[in-house]
C-alpha positions as CSV (number, residue, x, y, z in Angstrom):
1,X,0.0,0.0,0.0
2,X,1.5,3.4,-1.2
3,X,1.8,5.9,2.0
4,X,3.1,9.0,2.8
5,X,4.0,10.9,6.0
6,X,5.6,14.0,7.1
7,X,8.9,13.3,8.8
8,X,9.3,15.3,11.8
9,X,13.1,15.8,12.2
10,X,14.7,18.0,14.6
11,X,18.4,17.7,13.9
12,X,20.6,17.1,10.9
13,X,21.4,13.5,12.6
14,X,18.6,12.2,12.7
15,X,18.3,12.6,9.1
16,X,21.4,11.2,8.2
17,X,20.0,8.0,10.3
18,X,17.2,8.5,8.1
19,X,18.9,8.8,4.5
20,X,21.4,5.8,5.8
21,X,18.4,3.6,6.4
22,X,17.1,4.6,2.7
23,X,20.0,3.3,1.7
24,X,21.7,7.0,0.4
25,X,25.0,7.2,-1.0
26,X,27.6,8.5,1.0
27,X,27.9,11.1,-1.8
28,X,24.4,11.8,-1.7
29,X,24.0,12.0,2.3
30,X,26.6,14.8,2.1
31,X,24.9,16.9,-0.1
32,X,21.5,16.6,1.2
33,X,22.2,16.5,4.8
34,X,23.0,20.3,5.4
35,X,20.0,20.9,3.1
36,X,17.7,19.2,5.6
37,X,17.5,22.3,8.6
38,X,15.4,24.8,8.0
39,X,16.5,27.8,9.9
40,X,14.8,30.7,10.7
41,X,17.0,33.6,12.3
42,X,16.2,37.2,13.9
43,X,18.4,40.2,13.5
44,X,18.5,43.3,15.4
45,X,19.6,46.9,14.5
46,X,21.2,46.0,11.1
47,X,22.3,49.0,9.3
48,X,20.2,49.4,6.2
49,X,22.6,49.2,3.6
50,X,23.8,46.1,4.5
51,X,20.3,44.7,5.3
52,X,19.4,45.3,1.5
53,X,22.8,43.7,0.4
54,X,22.2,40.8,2.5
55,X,18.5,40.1,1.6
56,X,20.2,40.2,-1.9
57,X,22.5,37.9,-0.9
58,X,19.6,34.8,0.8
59,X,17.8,35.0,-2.5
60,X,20.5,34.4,-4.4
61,X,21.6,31.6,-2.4
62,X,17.7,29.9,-2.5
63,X,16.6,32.1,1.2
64,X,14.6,34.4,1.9
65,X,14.3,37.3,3.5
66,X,12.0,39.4,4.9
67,X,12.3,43.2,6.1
68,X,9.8,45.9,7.8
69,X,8.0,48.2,4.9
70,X,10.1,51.2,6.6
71,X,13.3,49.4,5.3
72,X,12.3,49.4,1.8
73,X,11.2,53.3,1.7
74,X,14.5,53.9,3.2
75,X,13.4,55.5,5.8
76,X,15.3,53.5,8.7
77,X,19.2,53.9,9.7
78,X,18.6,50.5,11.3
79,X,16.2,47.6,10.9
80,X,15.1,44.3,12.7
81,X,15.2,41.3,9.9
82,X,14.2,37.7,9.6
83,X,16.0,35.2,7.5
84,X,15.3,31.8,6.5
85,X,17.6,29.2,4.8
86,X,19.5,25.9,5.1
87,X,22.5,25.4,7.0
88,X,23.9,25.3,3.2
89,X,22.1,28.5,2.8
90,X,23.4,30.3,5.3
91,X,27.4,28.8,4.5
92,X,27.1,30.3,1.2
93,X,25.8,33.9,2.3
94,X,28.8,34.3,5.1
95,X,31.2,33.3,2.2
96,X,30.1,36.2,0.2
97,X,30.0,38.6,3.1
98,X,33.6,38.5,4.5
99,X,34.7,40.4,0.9
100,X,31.4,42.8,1.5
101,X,31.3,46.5,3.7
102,X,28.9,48.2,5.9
103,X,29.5,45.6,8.9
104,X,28.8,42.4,6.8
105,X,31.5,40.5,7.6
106,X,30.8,40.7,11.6
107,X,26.7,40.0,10.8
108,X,28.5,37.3,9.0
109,X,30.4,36.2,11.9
110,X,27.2,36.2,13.7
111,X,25.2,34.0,12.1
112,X,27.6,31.2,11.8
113,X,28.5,31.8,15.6
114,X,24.0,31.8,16.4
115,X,23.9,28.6,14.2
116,X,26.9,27.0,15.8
117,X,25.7,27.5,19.5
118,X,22.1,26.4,18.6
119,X,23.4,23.2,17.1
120,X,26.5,22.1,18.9
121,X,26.6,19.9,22.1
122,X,26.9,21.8,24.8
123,X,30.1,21.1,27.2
124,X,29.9,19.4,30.6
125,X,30.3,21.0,33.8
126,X,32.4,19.2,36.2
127,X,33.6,20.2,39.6
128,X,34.7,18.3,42.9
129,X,32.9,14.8,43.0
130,X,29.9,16.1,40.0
131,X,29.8,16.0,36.3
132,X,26.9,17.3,34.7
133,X,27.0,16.2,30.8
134,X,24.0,17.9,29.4
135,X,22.3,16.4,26.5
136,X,22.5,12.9,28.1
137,X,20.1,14.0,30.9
138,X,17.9,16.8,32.6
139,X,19.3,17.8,35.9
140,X,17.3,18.5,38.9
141,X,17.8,21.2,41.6
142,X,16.0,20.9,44.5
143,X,14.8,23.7,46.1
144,X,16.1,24.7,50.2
145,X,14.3,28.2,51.2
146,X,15.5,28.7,54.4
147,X,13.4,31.8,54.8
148,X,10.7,32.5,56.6
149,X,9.0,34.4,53.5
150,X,9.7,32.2,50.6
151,X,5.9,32.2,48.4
152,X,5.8,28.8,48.5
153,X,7.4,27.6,52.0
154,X,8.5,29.9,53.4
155,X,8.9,29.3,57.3
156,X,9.1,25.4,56.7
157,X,12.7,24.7,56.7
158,X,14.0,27.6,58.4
159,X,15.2,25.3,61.0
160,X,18.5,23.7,60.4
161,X,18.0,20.4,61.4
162,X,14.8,20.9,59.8
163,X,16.5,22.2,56.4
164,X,19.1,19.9,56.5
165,X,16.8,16.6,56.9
166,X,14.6,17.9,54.2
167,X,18.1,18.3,51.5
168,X,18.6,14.8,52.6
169,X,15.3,13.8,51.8
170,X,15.6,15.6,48.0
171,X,19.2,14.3,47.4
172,X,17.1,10.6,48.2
173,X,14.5,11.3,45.6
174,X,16.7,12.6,43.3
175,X,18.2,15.7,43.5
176,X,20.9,16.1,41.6
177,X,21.8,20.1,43.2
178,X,20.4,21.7,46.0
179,X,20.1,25.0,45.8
180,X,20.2,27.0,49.5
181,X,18.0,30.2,49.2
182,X,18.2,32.7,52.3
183,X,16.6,35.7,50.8
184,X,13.0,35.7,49.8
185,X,13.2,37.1,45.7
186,X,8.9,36.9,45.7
187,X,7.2,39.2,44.1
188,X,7.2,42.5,46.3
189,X,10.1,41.5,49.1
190,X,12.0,43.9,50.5
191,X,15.5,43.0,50.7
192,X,17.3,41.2,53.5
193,X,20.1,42.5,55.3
194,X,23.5,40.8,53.8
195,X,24.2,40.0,57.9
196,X,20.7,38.0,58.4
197,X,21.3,36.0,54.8
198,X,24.6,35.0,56.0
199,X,23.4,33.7,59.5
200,X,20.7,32.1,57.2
201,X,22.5,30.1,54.8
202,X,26.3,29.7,56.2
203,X,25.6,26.9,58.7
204,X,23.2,25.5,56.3
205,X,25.9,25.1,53.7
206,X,28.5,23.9,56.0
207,X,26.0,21.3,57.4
208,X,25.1,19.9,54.1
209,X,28.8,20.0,52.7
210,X,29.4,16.7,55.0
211,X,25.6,15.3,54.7
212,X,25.1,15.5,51.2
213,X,26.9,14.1,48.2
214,X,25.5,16.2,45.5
215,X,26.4,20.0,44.2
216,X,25.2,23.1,46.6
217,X,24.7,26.0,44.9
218,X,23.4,29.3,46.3
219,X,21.4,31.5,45.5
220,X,22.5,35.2,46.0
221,X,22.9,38.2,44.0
222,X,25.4,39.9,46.8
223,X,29.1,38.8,46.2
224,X,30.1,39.0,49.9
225,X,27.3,36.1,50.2
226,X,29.0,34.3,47.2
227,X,32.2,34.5,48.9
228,X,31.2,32.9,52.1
229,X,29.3,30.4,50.8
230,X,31.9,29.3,48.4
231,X,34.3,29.3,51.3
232,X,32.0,27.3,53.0
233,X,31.6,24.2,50.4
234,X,29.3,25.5,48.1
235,X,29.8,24.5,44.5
236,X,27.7,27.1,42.5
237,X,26.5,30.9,41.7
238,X,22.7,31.2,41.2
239,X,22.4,34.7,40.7
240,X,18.5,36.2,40.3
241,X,20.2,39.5,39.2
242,X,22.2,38.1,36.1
243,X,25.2,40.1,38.0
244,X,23.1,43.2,37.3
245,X,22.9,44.0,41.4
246,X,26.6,43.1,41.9
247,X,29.0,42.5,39.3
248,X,31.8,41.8,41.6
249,X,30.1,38.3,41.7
250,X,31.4,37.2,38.8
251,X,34.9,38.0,40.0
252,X,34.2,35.9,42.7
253,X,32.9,33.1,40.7
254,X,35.7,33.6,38.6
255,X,38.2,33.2,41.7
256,X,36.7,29.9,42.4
257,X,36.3,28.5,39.4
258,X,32.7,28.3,40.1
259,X,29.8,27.1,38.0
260,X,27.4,30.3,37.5
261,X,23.6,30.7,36.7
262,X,22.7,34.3,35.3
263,X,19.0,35.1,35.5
264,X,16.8,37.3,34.0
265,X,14.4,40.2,35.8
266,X,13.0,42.8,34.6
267,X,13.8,44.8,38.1
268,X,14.7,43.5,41.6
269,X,11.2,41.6,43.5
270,X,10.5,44.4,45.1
271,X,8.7,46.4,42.1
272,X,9.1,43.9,39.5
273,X,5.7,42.7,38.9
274,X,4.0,46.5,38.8
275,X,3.1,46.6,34.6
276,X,6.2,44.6,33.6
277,X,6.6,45.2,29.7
278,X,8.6,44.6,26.5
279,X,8.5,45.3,23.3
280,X,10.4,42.1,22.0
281,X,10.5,40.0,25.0
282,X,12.5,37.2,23.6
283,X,15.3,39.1,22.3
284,X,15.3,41.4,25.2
285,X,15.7,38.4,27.5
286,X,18.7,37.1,25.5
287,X,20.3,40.2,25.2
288,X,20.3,40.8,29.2
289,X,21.8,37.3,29.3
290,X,24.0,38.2,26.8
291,X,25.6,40.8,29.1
292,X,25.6,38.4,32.0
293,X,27.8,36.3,29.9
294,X,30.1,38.5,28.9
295,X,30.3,39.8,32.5
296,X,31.3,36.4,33.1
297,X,33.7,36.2,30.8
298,X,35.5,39.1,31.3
299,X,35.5,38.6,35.0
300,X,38.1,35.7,34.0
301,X,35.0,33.0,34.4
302,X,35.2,29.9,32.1
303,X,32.4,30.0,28.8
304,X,31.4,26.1,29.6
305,X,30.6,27.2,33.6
306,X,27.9,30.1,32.5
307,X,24.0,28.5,32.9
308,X,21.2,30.8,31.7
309,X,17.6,31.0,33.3
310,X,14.9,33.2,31.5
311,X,13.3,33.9,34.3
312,X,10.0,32.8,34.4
313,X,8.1,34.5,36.9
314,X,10.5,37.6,37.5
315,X,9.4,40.7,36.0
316,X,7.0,38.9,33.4
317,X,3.1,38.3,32.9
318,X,1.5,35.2,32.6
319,X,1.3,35.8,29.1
320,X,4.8,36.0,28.9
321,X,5.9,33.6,30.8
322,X,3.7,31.1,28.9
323,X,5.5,32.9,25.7
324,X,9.2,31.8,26.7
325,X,7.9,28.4,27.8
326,X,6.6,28.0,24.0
327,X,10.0,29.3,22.4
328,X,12.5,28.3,25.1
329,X,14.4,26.2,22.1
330,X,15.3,30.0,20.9
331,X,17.4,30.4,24.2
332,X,20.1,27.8,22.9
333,X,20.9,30.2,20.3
334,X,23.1,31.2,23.6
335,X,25.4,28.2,23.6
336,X,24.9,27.9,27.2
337,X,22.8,25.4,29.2
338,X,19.2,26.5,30.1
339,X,17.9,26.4,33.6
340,X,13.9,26.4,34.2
341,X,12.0,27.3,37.0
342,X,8.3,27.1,37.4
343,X,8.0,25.4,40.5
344,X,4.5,26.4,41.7
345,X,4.7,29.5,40.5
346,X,2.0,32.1,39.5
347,X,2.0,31.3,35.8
348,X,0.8,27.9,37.2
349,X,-1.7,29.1,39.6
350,X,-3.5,31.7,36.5
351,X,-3.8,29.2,34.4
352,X,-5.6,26.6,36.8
353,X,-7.2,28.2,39.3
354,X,-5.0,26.6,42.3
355,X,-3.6,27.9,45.2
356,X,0.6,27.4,45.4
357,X,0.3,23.7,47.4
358,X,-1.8,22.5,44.4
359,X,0.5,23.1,41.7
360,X,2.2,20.0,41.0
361,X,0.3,18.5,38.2
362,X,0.9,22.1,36.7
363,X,4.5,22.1,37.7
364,X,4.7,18.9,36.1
365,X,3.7,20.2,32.7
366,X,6.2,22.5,32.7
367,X,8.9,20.5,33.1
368,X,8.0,17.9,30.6
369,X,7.4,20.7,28.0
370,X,10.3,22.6,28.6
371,X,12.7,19.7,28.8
372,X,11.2,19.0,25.4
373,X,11.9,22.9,24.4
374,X,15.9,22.7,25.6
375,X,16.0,22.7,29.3
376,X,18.9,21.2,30.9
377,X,18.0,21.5,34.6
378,X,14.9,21.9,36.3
379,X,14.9,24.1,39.7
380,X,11.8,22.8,41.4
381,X,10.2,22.1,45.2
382,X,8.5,18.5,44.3
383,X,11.6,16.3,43.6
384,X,10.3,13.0,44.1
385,X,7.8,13.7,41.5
386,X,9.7,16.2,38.9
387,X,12.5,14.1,39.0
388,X,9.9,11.4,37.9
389,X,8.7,13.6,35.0
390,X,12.0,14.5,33.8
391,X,13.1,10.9,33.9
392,X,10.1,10.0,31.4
393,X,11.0,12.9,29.2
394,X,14.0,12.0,29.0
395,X,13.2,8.7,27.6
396,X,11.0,10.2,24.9
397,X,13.4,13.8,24.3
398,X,16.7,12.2,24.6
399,X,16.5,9.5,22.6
């Protein structure tokens, strides 16, 4: 019986399985491997002349591209464009551009460097007695508020036999991080004195450092924090701020060869949720993390120890958050591992209705779907069953 389907492949590979199971020349896979990716990429603040050359230059090479009206009355120094092509397509174009003026060669530069990180396996992360090879797995953090504010629990492990039982009881369910939390970053908190988040989350550290066999990282924006909980055995920067608050924490990262996640918020919790707006929200979140990176990087930090978090839930509507769940895949166009956390969060609790201790069905979507969009690690409260979740993921995502 004659049939046809659609093949739904994500990655050159898994076409090349595909032609090699046709039985495809070798000559024949080459050619039409690179041809089998469609890509579709987004360019800010182009100049105009060499937006016109380069649209010139896609449809010459079998892309396309498209441009705002205002571009084609000349009426713009600068314009936003979209192009679309093959990885073939787009080899061909930065050949022609290196030889061409007006910034080319650097837009050029760009796109092979966009294509590369959004295709290339990322690097693993390795540290004393972890290794976190991403691509083979999703990660989970577990979450350890020891706050009496958190939104979620606050006030339940603020004890530290209390704290550290519960890390033990994560780590057992598997946890593969636990991430120590002194300072509430919910919507509307005021900050905490650097004093009480110290007396919060040093003993807690040191604690867990012999109780635990699994990664601490903490979660801190203030570098003098970062500096005493590194001292103390912690493994990892998770900074809300992106180093925005304190860029010295980067240097301190840096210091320790630390692993470091950079987050983005549009604002600190205090006054982040009044009206939060954007008029690209997807590029604007990559290019704060963009900064944090190179922050990173030039405070002497490592490229393959930088994590990026989008930020769901920090300065950002339902609407958007439920935007960046959709295109988190556009994040890898980074290069850099992608943390997600929805744990119980707001986005979770507007869409069904539920108060925070009813979330974890909800949570549970969110990490399947955004494992399945490019997450690497998963920051949530419910590890027993989110470690579940990602675990069946897995076997469908990472085949």
């Amino acid at each position: 019986m004659q049939l046809a389907r659609v093949l739904e492949i994500k990655d050159q590979t898994k076409f090349e399985a595909e032609l090699e199971e046709l039985g495809t020349d070798k000559e024949g896979l080459g050619i039409m491997a690179p041809k089998s990716q469609y890509y579709t990429i987004k360019l800010k603040d182009v100049p105009l002349r060499a937006a016109l050359i380069l649209k010139q230059e896609m449809l010459a090479k079998d892309g396309e591209a498209a441009l705002p009206r205002a571009a084609g009355s000349l009426k713009v120094e600068e314009t936003d464009m979209i192009l679309m092509g093959t990885k073939t397509t787009y080899k061909k174009v930065a050949k022609v551009l290196k030889l061409q003026p007006f910034g080319l060669k650097e837009i050029g530069n760009l796109i092979k460097k966009t294509l590369a990180n959004y295709e290339d396996k990322l690097k693993s992360i390795s540290g004393p007695g972890y290794q976190f090879d991403f691509g083979k797995k999703t990660y989970v953090m577990g979450i350890l508020n020891v706050t009496p504010d958190s939104f979620s629990d606050g006030g339940q492990f603020d004890q530290l036999d209390i704290a550290v039982k519960h890390a033990k009881e994560m780590v057992a369910n598997g946890a593969d991080i636990i991430d120590i939390g002194g300072e509430s970053t919910r919507p509307g908190s005021d900050p905490l004195p650097l004093e009480d988040e110290l007396e919060r989350v040093i003993p807690a550290i040191e604690r867990l450092t012999d109780e635990i066999d699994v990664p601490i990282s903490i979660d801190t924006y203030k570098s003098k924090v970062g500096r005493a909980a590194l001292e103390a055995g912690a493994h990892i920067i998770n900074d809300v701020t992106g180093f925005k608050a304190e860029p010295e924490l980067a240097k301190v990262a840096a210091e320790y060869g630390a692993p470091v996640i950079v987050m983005h918020t549009q604002g600190m919790p205090k006054e982040m949720q009044k009206n939060p707006s954007y008029d690209d929200l997807i590029s604007e979140i990559l290019e704060y993390l963009q900064e944090s990176i190179n922050t990173a990087l030039e405070a002497g930090l490592e490229k393959n120890k930088i994590i990026i978090d989008p930020g769901i839930g920090f300065g950002k509507t339902t609407d958007h958050n439920l935007e960046i769940m959709q295109r988190l895949g556009e994040f890898k166009s980074l290069g850099q591992p992608i943390l997600l956390g929805t744990s119980r969060k707001s986005m979770i609790g507007n869409t069904l209705n539920l108060p925070v201790e009813e979330r974890v069905e909800g949570t549970g979507a969110t990490v399947s779907i955004g494992i399945a969009n490019g997450a690497d690690i998963v920051r949530v409260h419910d590890v027993k069953e989110m470690a579940r979740v990602a675990k069946m993921t897995d076997a469908m995502v990472r085949r």
